[in-house]
C-alpha positions in Angstrom: 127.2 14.7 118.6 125.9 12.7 115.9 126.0 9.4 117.3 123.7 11.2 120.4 121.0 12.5 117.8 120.9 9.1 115.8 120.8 7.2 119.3 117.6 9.0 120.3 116.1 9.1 116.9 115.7 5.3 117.5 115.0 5.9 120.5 112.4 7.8 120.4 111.5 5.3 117.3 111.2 2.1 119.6 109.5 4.3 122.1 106.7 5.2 119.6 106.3 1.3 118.5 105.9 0.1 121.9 103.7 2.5 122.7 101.8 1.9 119.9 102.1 -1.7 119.8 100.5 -1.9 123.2 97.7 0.2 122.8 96.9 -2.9 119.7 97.2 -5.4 122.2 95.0 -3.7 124.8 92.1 -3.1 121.9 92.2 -6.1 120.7 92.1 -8.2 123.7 89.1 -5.6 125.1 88.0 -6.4 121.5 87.9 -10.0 122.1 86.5 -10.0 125.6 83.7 -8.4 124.2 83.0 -10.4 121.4 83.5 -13.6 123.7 80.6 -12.0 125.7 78.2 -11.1 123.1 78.7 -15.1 122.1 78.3 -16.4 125.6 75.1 -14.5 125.9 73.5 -15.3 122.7 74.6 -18.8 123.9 72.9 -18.9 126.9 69.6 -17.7 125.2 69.7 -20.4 122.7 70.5 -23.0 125.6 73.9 -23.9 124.2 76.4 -24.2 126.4 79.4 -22.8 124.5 82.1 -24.6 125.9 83.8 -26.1 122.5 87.0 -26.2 124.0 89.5 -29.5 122.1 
């Protein structure tokens, strides 16, 4: 019985750092999209083109 309670412990443990792990990936690439646009926009106001891509 304790092996059972220890095994869901970490578990539910791995379960909660996925969860939250993914939830960092989804804001930060939202995050980034974001930021990418703001850039392109004030880019394309300025009459840069904004492709600095090496």
């Amino acid at each position: 019985m304790g092996f059972i309670n220890g095994f869901l412990s970490y578990l539910l443990l791995l379960i909660i750092f996925v969860v939250v792990s993914g939830a960092a990936i989804f804001l930060g690439i939202t995050i980034r999209k974001s930021t990418n646009a703001k850039a392109e926009k004030a880019g394309s106001e300025t009459g840069e083109t904004g492709s600095s891509q090496g």
